[in-house]
C-alpha positions as MATLAB code, in Angstrom:
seq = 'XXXXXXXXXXXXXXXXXXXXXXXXXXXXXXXXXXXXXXXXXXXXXXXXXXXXXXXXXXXXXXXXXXXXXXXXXXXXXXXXXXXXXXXXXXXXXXXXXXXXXXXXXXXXXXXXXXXXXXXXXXXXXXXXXXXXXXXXXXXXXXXXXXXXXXXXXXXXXXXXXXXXXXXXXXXXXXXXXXXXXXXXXXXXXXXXXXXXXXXXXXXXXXXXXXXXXXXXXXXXXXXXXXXXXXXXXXXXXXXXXXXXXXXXXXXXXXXXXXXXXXXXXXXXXXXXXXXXXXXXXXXXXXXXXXXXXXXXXXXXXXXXXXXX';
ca = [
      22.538  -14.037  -18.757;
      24.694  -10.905  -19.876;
      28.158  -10.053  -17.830;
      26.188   -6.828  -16.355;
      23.353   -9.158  -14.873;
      25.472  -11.522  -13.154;
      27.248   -8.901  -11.640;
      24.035   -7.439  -10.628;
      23.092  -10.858   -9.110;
      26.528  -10.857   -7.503;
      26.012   -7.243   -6.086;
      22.690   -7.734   -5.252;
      23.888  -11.173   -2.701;
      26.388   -8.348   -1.398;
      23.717   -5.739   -0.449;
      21.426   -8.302    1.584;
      24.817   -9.292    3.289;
      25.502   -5.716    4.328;
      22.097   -4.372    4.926;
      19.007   -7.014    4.244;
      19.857   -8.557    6.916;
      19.514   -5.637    9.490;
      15.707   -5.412    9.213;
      12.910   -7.143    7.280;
      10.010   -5.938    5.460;
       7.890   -6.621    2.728;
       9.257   -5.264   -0.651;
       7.553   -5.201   -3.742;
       9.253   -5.425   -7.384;
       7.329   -3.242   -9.927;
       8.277   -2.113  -13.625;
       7.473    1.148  -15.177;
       7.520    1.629  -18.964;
       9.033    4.833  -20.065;
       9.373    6.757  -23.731;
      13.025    5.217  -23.640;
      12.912    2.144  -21.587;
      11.277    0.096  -18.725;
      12.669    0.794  -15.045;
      12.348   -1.835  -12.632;
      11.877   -0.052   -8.973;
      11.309   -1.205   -5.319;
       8.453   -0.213   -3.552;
       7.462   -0.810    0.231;
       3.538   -0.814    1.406;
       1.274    1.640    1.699;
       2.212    4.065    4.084;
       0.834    4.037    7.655;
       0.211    7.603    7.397;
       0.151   10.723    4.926;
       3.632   11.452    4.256;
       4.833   12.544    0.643;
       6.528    9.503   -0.986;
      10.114    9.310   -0.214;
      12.259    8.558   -3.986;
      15.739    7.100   -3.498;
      18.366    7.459   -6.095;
      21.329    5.351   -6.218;
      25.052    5.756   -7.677;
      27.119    5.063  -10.117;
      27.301    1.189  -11.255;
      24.728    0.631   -8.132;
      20.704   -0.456   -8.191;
      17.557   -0.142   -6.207;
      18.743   -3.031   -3.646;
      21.627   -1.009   -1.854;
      18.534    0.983   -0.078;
      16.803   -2.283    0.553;
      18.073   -1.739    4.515;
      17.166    1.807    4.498;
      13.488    0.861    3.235;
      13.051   -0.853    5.347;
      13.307    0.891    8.671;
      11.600    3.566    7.559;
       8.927    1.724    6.069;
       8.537    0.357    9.485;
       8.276    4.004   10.549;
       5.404    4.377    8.205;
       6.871    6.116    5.238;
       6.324    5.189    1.731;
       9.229    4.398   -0.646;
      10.569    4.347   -3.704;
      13.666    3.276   -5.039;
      14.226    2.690   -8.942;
      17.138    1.124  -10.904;
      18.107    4.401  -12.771;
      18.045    3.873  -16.395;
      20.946    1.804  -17.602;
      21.915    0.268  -14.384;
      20.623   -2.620  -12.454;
      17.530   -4.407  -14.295;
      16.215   -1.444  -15.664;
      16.528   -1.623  -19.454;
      16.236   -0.454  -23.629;
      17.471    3.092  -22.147;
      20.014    4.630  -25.213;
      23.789    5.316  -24.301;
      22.858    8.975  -24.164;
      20.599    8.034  -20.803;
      23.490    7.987  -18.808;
      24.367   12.066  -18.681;
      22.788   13.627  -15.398;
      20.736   15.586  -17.182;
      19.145   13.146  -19.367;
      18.799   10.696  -16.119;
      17.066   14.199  -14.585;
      14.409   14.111  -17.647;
      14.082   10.400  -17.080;
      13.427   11.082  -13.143;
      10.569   12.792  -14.197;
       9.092   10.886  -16.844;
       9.117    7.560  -14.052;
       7.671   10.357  -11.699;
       5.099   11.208  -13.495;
       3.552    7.540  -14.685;
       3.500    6.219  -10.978;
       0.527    6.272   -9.527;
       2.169    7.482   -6.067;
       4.002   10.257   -7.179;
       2.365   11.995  -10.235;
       1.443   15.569   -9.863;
       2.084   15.494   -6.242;
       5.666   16.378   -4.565;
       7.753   14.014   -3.291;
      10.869   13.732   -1.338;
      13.920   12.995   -3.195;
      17.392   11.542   -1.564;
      20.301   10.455   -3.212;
      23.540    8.982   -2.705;
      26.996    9.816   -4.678;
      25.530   10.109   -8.235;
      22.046    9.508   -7.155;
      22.227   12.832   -4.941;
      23.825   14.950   -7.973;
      20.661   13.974   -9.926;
      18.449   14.784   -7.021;
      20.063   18.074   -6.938;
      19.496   18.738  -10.209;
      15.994   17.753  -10.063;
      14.867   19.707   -7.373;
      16.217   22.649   -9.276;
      14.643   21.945  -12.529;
      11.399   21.153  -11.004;
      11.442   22.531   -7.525;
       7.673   22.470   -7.090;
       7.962   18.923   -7.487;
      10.374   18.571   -4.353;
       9.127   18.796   -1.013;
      12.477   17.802    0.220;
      15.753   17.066   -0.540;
      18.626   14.613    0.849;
      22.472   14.193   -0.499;
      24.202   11.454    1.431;
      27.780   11.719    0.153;
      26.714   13.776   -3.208;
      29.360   14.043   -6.486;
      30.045   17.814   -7.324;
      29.461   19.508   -4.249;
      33.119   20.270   -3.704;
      33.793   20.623   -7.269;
      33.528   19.036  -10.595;
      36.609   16.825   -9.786;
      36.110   16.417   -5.994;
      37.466   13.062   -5.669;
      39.617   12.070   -2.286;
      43.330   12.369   -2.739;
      44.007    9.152   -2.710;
      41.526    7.981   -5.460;
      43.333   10.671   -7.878;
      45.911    8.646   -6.915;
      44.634    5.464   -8.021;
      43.981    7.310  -11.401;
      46.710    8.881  -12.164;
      48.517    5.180  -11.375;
      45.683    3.701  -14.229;
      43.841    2.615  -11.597;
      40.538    2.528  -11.107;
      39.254    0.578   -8.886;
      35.248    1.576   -9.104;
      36.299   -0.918  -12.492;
      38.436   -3.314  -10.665;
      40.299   -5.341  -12.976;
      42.304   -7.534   -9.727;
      41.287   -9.122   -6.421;
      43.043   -6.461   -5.254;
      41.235   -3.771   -7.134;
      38.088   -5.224   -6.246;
      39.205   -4.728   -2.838;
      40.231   -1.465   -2.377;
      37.204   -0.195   -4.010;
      35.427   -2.064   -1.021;
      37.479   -0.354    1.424;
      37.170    2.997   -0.033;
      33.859    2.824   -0.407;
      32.312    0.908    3.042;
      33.254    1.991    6.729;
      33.094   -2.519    7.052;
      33.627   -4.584    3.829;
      32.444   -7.472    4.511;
      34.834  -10.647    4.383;
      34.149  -12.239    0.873;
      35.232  -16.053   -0.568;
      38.129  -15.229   -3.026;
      36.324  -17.331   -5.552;
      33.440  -14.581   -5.317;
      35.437  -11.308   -5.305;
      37.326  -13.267   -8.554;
      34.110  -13.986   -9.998;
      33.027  -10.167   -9.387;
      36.266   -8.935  -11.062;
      36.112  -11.250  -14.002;
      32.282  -10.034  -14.837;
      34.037   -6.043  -14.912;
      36.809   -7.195  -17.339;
      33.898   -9.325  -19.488;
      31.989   -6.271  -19.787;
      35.016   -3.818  -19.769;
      33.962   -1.346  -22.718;
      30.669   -1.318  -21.270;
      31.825    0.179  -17.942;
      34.882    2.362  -19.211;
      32.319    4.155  -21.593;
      29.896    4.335  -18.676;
      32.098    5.857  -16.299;
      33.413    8.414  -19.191;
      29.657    9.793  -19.822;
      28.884   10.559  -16.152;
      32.593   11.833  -14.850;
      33.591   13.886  -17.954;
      30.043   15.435  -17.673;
      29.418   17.877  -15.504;
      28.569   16.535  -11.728;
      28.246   20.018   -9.945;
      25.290   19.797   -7.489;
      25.960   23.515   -6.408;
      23.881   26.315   -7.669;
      24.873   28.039  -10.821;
      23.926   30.372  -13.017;
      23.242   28.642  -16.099;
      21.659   25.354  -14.725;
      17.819   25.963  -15.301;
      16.686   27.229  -11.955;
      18.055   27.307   -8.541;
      16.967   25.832   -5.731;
      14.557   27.172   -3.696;
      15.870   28.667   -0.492;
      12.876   27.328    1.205;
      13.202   24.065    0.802;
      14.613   21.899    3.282;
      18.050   20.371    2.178;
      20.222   17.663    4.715;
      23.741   17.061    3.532;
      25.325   13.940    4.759;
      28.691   12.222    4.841;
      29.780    9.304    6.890;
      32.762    9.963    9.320;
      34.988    7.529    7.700;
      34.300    8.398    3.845;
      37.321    8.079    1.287;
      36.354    8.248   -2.160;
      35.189   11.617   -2.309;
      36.076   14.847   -0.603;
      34.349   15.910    2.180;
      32.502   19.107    2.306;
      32.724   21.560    5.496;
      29.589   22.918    6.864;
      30.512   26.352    5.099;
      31.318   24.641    1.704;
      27.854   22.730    2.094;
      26.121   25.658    3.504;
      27.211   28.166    0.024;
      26.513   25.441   -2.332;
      22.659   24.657   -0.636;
      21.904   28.020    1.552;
      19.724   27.004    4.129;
      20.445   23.324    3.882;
      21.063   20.960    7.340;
      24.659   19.186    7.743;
      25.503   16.198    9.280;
      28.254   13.541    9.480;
      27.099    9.837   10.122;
      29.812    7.194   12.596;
      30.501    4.131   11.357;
      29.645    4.829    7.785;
      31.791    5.329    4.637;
      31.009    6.434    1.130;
      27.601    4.018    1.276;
      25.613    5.289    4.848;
      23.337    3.302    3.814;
      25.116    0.130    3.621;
      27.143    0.743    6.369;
      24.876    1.938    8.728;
      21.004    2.167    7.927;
      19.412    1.924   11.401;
      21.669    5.425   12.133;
      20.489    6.946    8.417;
      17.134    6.041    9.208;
      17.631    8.022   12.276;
      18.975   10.757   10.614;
      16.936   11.146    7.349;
      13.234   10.459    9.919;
      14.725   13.240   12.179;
      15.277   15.891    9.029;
      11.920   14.529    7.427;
      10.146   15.575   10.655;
      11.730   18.433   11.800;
       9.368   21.793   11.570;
       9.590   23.554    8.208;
];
């Protein structure tokens, strides 16, 4: 097994720690084959009742199983849901280097999209977190009849191109980063900035997470180069291939206690998505849905439901 797969094993124990464990469902593994690749995606049953299929897109060096929690208590709720490993990361595989830019990963949205049975030709709603909700934005502006909805918990780029917190700069300027923690103690902070609750880990398995980043060290540094010297702006602009529809419903959401990124104010949020809902989730950090998914469920269900 490759460096990247055992860390995804190791990431994947960490997820059902934080958020598996919170509520139980029945989730379903599937693989789609694409033009470039094959995406492996989580799926929950058929829906109880006629809701658009709900697509959730993860973040940088994340997967499918950090919304595993989240699934599930809406699935409970009787929505449908989808939640892929975005080309490159997790167990999705084959995808070319050049996969990794947000736009490519917004042509690759579509092309999954389109050969599920679920969600071809019909709209869906699309959430993401941190990366995840740049490419959602980006989506729903490219293809905005495709989006009956749209969610950014915690999104890259709405503050900025370079909106991250103060005290990750920091950490960079110092040459360190510790989203590719190199220490225990890297490893650690980038638990604390990015959870309201890191959970208390055996040193032998936050050493065994940091050793797997320095195994596969180019890999990550070249990653992490594509997608934050790129252009992460989830606000509307003028040369981005359409804008989004002032029509269609938009929540913004941050948890109260977030640290890696910036946090936007109501009126930064409200001229980057006119018309779109904010909100600020307790007891959650830069990962709502780790942190607290019985209170995002709450939150997203309310927005889903609420009049258009």
């Amino acid at each position: 097994m490759c460096p990247k797969n055992l860390l995804a094993v190791f990431l994947l124990t960490l997820y059902q720690a934080l958020a598996g464990a919170q509520s139980t469902c029945e989730l379903q593994t599937r693989q789609a084959a694409l033009p470039h690749g094959n995406v492996v995606y989580s799926q929950t049953q058929a829906a109880t009742f006629d809701a658009v299929p709900i697509v959730l897109l993860h973040g940088l060096f994340a997967s499918k199983e950090q919304w595993h929690g989240l699934m599930c208590e809406l699935s409970n709720r009787g929505f449908l849901l989808i939640a892929p490993d975005l080309p490159g990361y997790g167990k999705s595989k084959g995808f070319p280097d050049a996969d990794y830019r947000l736009a490519e990963q917004v042509l690759r949205l579509r092309e999954f999209l389109q050969a599920l049975p679920e969600t071809a030709n019909r709209s869906v709603a699309l959430a993401g977190n941190s990366m995840g909700g740049t490419i959602a934005s980006r989506y729903a502006r490219r293809y905005p009849a495709e989006v009956a909805s749209l969610a950014l918990f915690a999104p890259m780029g709405i503050t900025g191109a370079n909106d991250w917190s103060d005290e990750f700069k920091a950490l960079l300027r110092a040459e360190k980063n510790p989203m590719i923690p190199l220490t225990v103690a890297d490893f650690e902070h980038e638990l604390a900035l990015l959870l309201a609750h890191p959970p208390v880990l055996p040193l032998t398995d936050k050493a065994l997470a940091v050793a797997q980043y320095q195994t596969a060290l180019p890999h990550y540094r070249k990653v992490w180069n594509i997608v934050t010297h790129g252009d992460p702006q989830t606000c509307q602009r003028p040369n981005l291939p359409s804008h989004l529809p002032t029509r269609m419903p938009t929540l913004v959401l941050w948890g109260e206690q977030e640290r890696l990124l910036t946090v936007s104010t109501p009126e930064r949020a409200a001229a980057c998505l006119p018309g779109s809902r904010y909100q600020r989730l307790p007891e959650s950090g830069h990962l709502p849905q780790l942190d607290n998914p019985v209170g995002l469920a709450e939150a997203y269900r309310a927005f889903l439901e609420q009049p258009k």
